[in-house]
C-alpha positions in Angstrom: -32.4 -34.3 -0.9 -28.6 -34.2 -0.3 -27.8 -37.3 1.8 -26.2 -35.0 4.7 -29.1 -32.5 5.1 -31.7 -35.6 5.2 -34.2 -35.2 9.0 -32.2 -36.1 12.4 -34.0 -39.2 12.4 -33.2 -40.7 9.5 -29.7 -40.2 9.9 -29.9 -41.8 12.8 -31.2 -45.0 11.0 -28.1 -44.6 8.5 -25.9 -43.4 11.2 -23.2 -46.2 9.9 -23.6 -45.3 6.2 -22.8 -41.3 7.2 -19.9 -42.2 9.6 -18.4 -44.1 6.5 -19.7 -41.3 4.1 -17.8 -38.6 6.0 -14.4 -40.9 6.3 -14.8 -41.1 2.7 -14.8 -37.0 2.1 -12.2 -37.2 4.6 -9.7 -39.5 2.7 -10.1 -37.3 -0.3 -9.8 -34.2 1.6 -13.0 -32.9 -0.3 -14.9 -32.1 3.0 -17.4 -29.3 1.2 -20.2 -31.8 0.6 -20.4 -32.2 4.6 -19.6 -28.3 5.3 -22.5 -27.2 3.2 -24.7 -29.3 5.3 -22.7 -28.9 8.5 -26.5 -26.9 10.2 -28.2 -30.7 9.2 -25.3 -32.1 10.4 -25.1 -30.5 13.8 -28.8 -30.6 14.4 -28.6 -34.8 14.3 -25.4 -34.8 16.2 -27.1 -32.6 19.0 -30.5 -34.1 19.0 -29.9 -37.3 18.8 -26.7 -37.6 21.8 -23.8 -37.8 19.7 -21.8 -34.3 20.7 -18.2 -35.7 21.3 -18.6 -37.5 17.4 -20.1 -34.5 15.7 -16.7 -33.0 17.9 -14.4 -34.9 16.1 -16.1 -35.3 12.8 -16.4 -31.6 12.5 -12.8 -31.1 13.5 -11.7 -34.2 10.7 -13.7 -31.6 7.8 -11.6 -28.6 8.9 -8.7 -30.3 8.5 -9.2 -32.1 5.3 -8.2 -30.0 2.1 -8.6 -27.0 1.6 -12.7 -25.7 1.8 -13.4 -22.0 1.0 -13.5 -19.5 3.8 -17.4 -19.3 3.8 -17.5 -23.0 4.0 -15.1 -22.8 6.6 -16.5 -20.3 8.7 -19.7 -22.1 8.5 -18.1 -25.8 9.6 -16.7 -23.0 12.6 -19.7 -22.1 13.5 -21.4 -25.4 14.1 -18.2 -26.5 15.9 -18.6 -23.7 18.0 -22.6 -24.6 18.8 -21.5 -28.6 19.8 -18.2 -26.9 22.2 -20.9 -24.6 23.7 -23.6 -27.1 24.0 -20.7 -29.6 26.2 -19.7 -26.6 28.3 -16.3 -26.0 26.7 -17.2 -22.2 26.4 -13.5 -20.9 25.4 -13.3 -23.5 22.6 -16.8 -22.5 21.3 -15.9 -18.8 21.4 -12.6 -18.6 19.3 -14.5 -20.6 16.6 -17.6 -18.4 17.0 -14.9 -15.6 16.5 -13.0 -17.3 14.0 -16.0 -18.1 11.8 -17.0 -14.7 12.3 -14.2 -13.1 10.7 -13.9 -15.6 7.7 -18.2 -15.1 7.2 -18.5 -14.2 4.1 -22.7 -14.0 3.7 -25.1 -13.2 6.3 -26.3 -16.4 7.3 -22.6 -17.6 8.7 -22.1 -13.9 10.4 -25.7 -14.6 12.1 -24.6 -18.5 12.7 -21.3 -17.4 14.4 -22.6 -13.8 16.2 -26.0 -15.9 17.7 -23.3 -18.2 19.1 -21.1 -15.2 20.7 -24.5 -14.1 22.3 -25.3 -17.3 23.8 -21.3 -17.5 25.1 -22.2 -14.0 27.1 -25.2 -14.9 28.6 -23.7 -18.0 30.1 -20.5 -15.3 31.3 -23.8 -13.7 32.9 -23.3 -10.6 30.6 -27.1 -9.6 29.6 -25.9 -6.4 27.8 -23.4 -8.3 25.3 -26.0 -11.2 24.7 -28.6 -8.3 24.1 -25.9 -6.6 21.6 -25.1 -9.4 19.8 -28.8 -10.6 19.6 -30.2 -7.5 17.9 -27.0 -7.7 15.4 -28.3 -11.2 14.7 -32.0 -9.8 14.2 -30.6 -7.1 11.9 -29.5 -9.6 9.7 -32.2 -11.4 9.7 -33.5 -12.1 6.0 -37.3 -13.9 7.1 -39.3 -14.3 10.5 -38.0 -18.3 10.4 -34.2 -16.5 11.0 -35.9 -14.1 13.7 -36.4 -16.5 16.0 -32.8 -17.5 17.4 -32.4 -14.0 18.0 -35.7 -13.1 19.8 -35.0 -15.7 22.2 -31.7 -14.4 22.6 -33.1 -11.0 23.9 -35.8 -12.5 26.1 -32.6 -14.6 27.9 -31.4 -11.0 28.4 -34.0 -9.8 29.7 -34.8 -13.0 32.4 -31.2 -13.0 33.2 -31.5 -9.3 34.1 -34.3 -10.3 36.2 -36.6 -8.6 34.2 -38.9 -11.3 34.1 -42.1 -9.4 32.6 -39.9 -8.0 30.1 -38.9 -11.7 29.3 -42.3 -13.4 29.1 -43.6 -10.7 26.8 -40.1 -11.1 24.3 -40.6 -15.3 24.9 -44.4 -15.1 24.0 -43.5 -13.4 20.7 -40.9 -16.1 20.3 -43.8 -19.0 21.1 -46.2 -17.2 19.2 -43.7 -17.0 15.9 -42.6 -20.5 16.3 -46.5 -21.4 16.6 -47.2 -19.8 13.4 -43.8 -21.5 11.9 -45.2 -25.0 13.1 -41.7 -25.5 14.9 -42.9 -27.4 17.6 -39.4 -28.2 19.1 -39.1 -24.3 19.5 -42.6 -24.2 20.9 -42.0 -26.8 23.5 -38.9 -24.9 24.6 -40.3 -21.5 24.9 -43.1 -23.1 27.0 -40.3 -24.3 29.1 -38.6 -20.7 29.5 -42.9 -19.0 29.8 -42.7 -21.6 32.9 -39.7 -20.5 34.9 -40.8 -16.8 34.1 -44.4 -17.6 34.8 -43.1 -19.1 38.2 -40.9 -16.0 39.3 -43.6 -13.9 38.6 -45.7 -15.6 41.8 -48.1 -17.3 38.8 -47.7 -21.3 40.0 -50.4 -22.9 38.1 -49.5 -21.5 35.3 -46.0 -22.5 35.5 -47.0 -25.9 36.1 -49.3 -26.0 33.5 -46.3 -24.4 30.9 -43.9 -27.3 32.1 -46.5 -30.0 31.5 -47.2 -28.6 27.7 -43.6 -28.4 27.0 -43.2 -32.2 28.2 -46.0 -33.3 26.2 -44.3 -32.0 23.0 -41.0 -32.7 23.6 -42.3 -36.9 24.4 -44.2 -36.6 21.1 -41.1 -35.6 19.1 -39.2 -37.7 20.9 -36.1 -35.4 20.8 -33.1 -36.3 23.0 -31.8 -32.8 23.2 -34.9 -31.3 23.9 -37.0 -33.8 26.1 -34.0 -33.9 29.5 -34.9 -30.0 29.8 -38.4 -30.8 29.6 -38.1 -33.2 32.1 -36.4 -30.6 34.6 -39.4 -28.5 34.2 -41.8 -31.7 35.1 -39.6 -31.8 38.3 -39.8 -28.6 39.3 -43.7 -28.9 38.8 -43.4 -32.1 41.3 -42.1 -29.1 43.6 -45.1 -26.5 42.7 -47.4 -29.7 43.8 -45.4 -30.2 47.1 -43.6 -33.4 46.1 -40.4 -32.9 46.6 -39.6 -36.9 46.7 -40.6 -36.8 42.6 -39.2 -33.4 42.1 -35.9 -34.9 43.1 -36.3 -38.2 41.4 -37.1 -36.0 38.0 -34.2 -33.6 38.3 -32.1 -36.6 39.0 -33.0 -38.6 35.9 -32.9 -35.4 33.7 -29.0 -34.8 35.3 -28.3 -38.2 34.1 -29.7 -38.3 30.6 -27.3 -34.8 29.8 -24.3 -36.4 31.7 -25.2 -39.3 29.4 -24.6 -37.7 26.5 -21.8 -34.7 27.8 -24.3 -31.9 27.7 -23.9 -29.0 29.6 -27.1 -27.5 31.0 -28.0 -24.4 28.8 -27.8 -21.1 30.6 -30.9 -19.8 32.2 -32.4 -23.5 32.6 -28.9 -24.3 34.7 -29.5 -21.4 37.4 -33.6 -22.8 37.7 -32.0 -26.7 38.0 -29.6 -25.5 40.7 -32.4 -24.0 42.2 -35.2 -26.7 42.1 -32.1 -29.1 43.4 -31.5 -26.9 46.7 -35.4 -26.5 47.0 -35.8 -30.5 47.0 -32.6 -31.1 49.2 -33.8 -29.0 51.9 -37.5 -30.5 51.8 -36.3 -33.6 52.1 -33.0 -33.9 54.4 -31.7 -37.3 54.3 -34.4 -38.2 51.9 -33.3 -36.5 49.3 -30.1 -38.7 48.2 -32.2 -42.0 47.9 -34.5 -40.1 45.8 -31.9 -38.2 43.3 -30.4 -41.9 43.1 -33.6 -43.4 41.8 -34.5 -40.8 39.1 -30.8 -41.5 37.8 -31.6 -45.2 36.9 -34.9 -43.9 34.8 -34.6 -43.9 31.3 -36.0 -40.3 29.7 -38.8 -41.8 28.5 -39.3 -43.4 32.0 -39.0 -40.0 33.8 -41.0 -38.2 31.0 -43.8 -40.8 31.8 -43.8 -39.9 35.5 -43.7 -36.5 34.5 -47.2 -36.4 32.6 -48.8 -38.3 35.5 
């Protein structure tokens, strides 16, 4: 296996040996080794905390020499998903558009339009996220590729408020990742079956969503994937009418994203905002000393509360 595309957690054990890998490509400008592994790349950078490096190291490729416009548009594209996933929304759009244009197969085009439609939904536009998603499915050449865009139409749907619409589009999505054996996928759709299971009046089975999704995300022990699960354990705190831990939760999964510069992803940032003024209200005064103490736990800390 190519050294760059080797599992996020390995990389993480050589993290020194690719930081001097990539300064090497760098000095050479020969950056296409890196670019054609830029989706491994990205997925270790995001997963395991390190957005600002993948940042620069991603700008440092595009830079050096001179890489072919697909390889280009694909380095684009995974810029784009580490600007999108800090917040920096116009950054990730012009080079979700840029790597758009340059695209040259239909893997980059789906790469770079899949990151336009997650740009909309957090501009609260449904109807271009919807667009953009089924252009994505189009394209699609296997049900692994589906995926990305399925969950990009059943964030439409929620955001419309069309939240039976969405938990039939997200069960599709779990089911599909279920049969995949993508259990970072599953974990997450759980996550989205619980805040849709929760505005639908169905409370037990919200709480019971949030608490599968935790107990994946602990056992893959993913850093990108395990602060959301840990907002959904705090607003199953709330569902149980502890509003002290449901603060102390949402306060330790704030801190592990500010830890690493992550901006909450649309649709889980409206239900965070929401759990927040649910737990401030309950608790009055209480609530500070409460929020102030989750932010000291570590994730696996708060993850442990979480399954109690």
């Amino acid at each position: 296996m190519d050294f760059f595309s080797l599992p996020p957690d390995e990389l993480e054990r050589r993290h020194e040996e690719l930081k001097e890998a990539l300064d090497e490509l760098v000095e050479r400008g020969e950056p296409e080794a890196a670019l054609e592994a830029q989706r491994a790349l990205v997925d270790f950078w995001m997963r395991k905390g390190h957005l600002d490096e993948g940042r620069r190291q991603l700008d440092r490729l595009l830079a050096a020499g001179n890489p072919p416009d697909n390889l280009r548009a694909a380095g684009l594209a995974g810029a784009g998903v580490l600007a999108f996933r800090q917040g920096d929304d116009e950054t990730a759009r012009r080079s979700f558009e840029e790597s758009a244009e340059l695209a040259q197969d239909d893997s980059v085009l789906a790469s770079a339009l899949g990151g336009l439609s997650r740009v909309a939904l957090r501009a609260a536009d449904a109807a271009r996220t919807r667009e953009l998603a089924l252009q994505v499915l189009a394209l699609a050449p296997d049900e692994r590729a589906e995926l990305s865009p399925r969950h990009m139409l059943a964030a439409a749907a929620r955001a419309e408020g069309d939240y039976a619409g969405a938990e039939e589009l997200y069960g599709e999505s779990l089911e599909l990742a279920r049969r995949l054996g993508l259990r970072s996928i599953e974990a997450g759709e759980l996550l989205n079956l619980g805040y849709v299971a929760l505005h639908l009046g169905h409370a037990e089975q919200a709480a019971e969503r949030f608490r599968q999704s935790l107990e994946i995300a602990g056992e893959l022990d993913d850093d990108y994937l395990l602060p959301y699960a840990v907002l959904g354990a705090g607003t199953a705190a709330a569902i149980r009418g502890d509003y002290e831990e449901s603060a102390r939760l949402l306060g330790a999964a704030k801190a592990a994203f500010d830890r690493t510069g992550a901006a909450i992803d649309p649709g889980s940032s409206e239900e965070f905002e929401t759990s927040v003024a649910q737990a401030r209200r309950e608790l009055g005064d209480r609530f500070d000393s409460a929020w102030s103490e989750g932010g000291t736990l570590s994730l696996d800390e708060a993850a442990e509360r979480g399954m109690r």
